[in-house]
N, C-alpha and C positions, 0 to 999 in steps of 0.2 A: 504493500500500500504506500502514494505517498506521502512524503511527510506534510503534516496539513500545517501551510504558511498563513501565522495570524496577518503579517502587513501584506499580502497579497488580497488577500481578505477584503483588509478593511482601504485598500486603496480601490478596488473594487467597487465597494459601498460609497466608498467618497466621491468621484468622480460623477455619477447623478445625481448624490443629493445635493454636490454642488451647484451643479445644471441645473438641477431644479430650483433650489434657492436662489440661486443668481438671477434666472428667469424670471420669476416673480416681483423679487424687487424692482428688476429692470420694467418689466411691464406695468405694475404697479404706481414707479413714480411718471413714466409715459401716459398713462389713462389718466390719473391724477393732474399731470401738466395741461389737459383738455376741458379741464373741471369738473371732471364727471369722478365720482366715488369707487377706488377702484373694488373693494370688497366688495359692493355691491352688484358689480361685475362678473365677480366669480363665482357669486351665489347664483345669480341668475344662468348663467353658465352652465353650474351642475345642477337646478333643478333643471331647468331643460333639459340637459344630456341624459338626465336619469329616468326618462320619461318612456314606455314601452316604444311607442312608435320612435322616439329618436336612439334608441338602441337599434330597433333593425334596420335604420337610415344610415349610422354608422357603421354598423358593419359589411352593409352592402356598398358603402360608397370605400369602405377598407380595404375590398376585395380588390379590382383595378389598381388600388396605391401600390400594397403589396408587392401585386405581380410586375407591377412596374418598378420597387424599388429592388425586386429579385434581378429581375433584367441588369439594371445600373450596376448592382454590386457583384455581381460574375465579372463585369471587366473593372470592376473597382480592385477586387482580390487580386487581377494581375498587373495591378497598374496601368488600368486602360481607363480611360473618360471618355464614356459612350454617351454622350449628349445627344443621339441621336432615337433614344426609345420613342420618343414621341413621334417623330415621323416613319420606325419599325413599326410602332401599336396600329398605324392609323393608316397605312399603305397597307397591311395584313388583315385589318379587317374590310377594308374597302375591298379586295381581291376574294377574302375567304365568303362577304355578304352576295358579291357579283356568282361566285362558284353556287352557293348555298343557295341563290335564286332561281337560277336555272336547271336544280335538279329537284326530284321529289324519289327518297328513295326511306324504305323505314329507316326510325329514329335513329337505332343502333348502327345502321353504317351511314346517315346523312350528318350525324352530327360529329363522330368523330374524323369526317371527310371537310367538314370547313375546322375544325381545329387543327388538325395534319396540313389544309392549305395555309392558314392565316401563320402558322409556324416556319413552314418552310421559305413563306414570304418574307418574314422580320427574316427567318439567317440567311438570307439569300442579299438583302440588302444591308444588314450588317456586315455582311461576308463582303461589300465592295467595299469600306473603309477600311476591313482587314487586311483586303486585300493591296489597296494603296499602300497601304502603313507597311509593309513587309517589301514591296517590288519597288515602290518607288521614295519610301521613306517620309509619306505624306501624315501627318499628324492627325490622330484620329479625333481630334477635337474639330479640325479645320472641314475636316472629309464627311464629319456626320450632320455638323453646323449644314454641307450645303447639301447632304442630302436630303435633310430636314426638308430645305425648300423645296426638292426635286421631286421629292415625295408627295409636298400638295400642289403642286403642278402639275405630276401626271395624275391624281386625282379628281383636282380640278377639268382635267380634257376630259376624263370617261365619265363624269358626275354629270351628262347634259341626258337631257330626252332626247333618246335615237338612239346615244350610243350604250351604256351600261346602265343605262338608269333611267326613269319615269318620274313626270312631272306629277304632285297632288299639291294641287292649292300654292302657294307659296314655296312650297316646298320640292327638290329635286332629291329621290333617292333610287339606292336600286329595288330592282323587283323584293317583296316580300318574303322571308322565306316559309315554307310549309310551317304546319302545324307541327310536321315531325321534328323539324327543326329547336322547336320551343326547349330551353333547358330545363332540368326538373327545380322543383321548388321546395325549399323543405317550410310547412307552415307553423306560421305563429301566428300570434294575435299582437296587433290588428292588422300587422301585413306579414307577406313570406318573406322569409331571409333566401336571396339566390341562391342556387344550388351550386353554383360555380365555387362557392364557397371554401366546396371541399376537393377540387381542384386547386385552390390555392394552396390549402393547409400541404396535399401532397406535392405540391410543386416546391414549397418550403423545405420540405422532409428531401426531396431530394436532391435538392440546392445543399443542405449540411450532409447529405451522406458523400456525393461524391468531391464534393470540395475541402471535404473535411476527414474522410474515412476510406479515399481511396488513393491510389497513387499517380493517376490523373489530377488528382486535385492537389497533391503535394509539390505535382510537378509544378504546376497553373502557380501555385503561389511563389514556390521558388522565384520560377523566373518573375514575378512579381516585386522580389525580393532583392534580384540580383541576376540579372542575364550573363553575366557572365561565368558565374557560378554555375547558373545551370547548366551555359553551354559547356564549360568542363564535364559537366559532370555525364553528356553524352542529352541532353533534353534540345529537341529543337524549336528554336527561339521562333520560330518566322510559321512553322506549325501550331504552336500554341498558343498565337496572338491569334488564327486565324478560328483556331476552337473556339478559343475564349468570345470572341467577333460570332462568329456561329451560334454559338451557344446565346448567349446576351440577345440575339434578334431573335431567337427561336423563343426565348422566353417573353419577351416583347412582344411578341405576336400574341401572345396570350389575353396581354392586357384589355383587348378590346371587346373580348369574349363573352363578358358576364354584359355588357350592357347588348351586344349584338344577339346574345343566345337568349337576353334572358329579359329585356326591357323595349328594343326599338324595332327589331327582327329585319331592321334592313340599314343599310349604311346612307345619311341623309347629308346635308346642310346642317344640322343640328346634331351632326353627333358630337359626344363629347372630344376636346382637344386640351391639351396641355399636361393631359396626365403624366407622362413620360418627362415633364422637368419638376413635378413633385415628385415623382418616385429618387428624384436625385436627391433631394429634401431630406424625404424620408430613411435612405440607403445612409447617410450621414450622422441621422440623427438615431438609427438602430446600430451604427457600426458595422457594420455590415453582417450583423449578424441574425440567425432566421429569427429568434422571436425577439429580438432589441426590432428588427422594425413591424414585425406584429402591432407592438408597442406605441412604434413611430405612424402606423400606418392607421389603428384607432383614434390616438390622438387628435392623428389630423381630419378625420373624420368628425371626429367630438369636435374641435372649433369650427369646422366649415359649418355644420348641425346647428351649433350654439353661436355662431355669428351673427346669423340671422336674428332671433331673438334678439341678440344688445343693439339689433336695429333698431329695433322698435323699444326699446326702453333707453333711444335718444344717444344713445352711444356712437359715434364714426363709425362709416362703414368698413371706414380701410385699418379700426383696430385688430379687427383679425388677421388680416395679414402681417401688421407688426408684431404678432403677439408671435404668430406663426415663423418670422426672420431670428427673431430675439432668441428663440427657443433652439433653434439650429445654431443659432452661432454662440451661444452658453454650450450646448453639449460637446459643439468643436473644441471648445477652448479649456472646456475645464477637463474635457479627456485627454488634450495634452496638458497642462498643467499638472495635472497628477501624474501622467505618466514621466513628464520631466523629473516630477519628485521622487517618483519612483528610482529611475535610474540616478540620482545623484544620492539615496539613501543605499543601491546597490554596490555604487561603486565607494560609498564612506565603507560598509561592510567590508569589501573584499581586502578593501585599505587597512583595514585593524586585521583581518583575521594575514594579513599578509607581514603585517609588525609585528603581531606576536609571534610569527614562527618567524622572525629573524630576532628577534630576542632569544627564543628557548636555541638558536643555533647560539647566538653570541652566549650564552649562557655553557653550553654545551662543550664550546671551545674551552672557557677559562677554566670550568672544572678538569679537562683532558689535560 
């Protein structure tokens, strides 16, 4: 067994509840600078959030953060900045709603035939900024920024009546998909929690097994850690930017899933956007780890839920987004803040236990 480290522990423990403190006040004398009461802010906050309907509001609006911030942090673990999930989620579901409209086949092989498409569409266009970043040395921040655009441009050309899609009212989307299409729902009261739900929880599960439990994923982080290391060590660098790349879109493609399978049933003008630069948020604010952004990913569901409310009890619209900045850059900061402490209380350690054993040698001499 190992030996159980109490300052491990509690450095641990400290780093949130610093985050968390520090957040607080920071947002507290913010709301406060506006003249509004910030306590009263926060009560109104959790009674809403505690409310049955704003519980299965949040956790259905969890589900997309999630998978979006699963996406972010597979190239986060290797040192990659996939900026690009948002226009992965959002080209893969426009492709997998286009597929899914024009077929009718039972449920069991129509529905996991636009998930298998909207998947291989995110790592097919992840797979081209991997693909830069390795042949031609292009930064994958620079290469997913203009995919981003490229992705609602070619959206924009198929999103017309005629081509992939049908005009209703105001609105242009594509054809609708079957009934078999519909994903299942698991019910509560007073509405159903998406089913997709449970597609995230295993897309988390297997996000930590093989990143964490297999030697693919040891690899993945290495070179994350150290390309050159790895390459010693026989790992190819220019192969596993492009998994990593691969992988990151295939999970991206996910994101757009629980609202297309399970709320709109067709790709519109109105579908959701911007998910893919919260899931960056969130991937930050969980560490990249599966259930820190569970955490990250309720959260932010709970203030987008509870924002609404301190609308109307006269509060700024745009404090939820501050409260939202404030909270990501406390958890950045105070996780390295303690992790600095950490390592400067490692290396006092190693400093003493390294003078006492040149003492017991100087000792050791005078007695011989």
């Amino acid at each position: 067994m190992k030996k159980f480290d109490k300052n491990k522990v509690i450095l641990g423990i400290a780093a949130p509840l610093l985050a968390i403190v520090a957040a607080l006040v920071i947002t507290s004398v913010i709301i406060a600078a506006t003249g509004k009461d910030p306590f009263h802010a926060y009560e109104v906050m959790v009674d809403f959030g505690s409310k049955a309907d704003s519980q299965v509001w949040i956790i259905n609006k969890a589900t997309p953060y999630y998978l979006s911030a699963l996406a972010v942090a597979i190239g986060f673990r290797m040192n990659l900045f996939n900026i690009g999930v948002d226009g992965q989620y959002r080209i893969a579901a426009f492709f997998a709603a286009a597929v899914g409209g024009a077929l009718t086949l039972p449920g069991i092989i129509q529905i996991p035939v636009i998930i298998i498409v909207a998947m291989l569409v995110g790592a097919l266009w992840a797979g081209i900024a991997g693909l830069l970043k390795t042949t031609r040395g292009v930064s994958e921040v620079i290469s997913t920024i203009m995919l981003n655009a490229i992705g609602a441009s070619v959206i924009a050309y198929f999103l017309k009546d005629g081509r992939l899609a049908v005009k209703e009212g105001n609105l242009v989307h594509t054809p609708y998909l079957p009934d078999s299409a519909h994903f299942f729902e698991i019910p509560t009261t007073p509405k159903p929690i998406y089913g997709f739900v449970v597609i995230a929880v295993l897309a988390g599960i297997a996000y930590w097994f093989v990143l964490g439990r297999t030697r693919f994923g040891f690899d993945l982080r290495t070179v994350g850690r150290s390309e050159s290391a790895a390459q010693a060590s026989g790992v190819s660098v220019k192969r596993m930017v492009i998994t990593a790349m691969l992988l990151s879109g295939a999970m991206a493609g996910l994101v757009g899933m629980p609202t297309l399978l399970g709320v709109s049933y067709n790709y519109g003008t109105d579908f959701p956007a911007g998910i893919g630069f919260t899931g960056i948020a969130i991937a930050l604010l969980g560490r990249n780890h599966p259930i820190g952004m569970v955490a990250g990913a309720l959260l932010w569901g709970f203030l987008d839920r509870t924002g609404t409310q301190l609308e109307f009890e006269g509060y700024a619209q745009e404090i939820v987004g501050v409260i939202q900045g404030v909270i990501v850059l406390c958890v950045v900061i105070a996780y390295e803040l303690v992790r600095r402490y950490g390592l400067k209380m490692q290396q006092r350690k190693v400093g003493e236990e390294l003078a006492a054993q040149a003492r017991k040698s100087d000792k050791a001499e005078v007695s011989a």
